[in-house]
C-alpha positions as CSV (number, residue, x, y, z in Angstrom):
1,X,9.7,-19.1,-17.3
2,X,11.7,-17.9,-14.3
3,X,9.9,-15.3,-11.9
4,X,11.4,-12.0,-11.1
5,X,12.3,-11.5,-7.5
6,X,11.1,-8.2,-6.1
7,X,12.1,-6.6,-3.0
8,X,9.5,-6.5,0.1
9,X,8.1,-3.2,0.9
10,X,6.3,-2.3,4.4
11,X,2.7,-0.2,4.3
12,X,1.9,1.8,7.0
13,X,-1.7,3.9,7.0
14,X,-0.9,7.4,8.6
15,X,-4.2,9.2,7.4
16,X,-8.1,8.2,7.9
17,X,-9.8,7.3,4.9
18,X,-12.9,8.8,6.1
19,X,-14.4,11.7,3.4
20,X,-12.3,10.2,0.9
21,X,-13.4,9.7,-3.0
22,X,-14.3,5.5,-2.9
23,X,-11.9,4.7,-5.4
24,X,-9.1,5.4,-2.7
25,X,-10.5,3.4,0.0
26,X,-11.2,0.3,-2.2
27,X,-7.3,0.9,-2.9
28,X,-6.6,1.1,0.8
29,X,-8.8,-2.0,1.3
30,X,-7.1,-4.1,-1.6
31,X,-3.4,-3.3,0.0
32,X,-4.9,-5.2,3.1
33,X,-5.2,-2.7,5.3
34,X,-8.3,-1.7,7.6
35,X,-7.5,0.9,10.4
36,X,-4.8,4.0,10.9
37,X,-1.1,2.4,11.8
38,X,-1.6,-0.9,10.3
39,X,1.2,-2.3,8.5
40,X,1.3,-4.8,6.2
41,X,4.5,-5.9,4.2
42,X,4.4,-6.7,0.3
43,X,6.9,-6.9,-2.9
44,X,7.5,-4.4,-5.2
45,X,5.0,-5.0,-7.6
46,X,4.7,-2.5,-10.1
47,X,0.6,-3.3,-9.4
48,X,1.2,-2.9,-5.6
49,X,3.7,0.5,-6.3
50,X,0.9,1.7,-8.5
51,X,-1.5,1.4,-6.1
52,X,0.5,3.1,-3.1
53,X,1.2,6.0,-5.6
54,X,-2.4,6.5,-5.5
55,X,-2.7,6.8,-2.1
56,X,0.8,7.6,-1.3
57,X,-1.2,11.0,0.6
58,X,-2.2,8.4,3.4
59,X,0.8,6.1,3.3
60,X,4.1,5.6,4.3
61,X,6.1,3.5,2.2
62,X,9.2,1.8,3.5
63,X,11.7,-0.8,1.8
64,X,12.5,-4.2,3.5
65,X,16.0,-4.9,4.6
């Protein structure tokens, strides 16, 4: 079976997850990312796009060139 190829997306963190509901920082946590303006670069998933649309309040989402 041939794998899809998904463009690479960058992650950035721009709002503290502190007195947030725990469901969104496990989220933050499973994207990889631990402190305000990390970045961490992933594909297009539509797990990983579902995740940063639950977040996308703290995030800033960028597509890979």
């Amino acid at each position: 079976m041939a794998q899809k190829k998904y463009s690479k997306i960058k992650i950035t963190q721009i709002r503290s997850i502190i007195h947030r509901p725990k469901g969104q920082k496990r989220t933050i946590k499973a994207l990889g990312l631990h402190r305000m303006h990390d970045t961490v670069t992933h594909e297009a998933t539509p797990q990983i796009l579902g995740m940063t649309n639950k977040v996308k309040h703290l995030l800033r989402v960028e597509e890979v060139k």
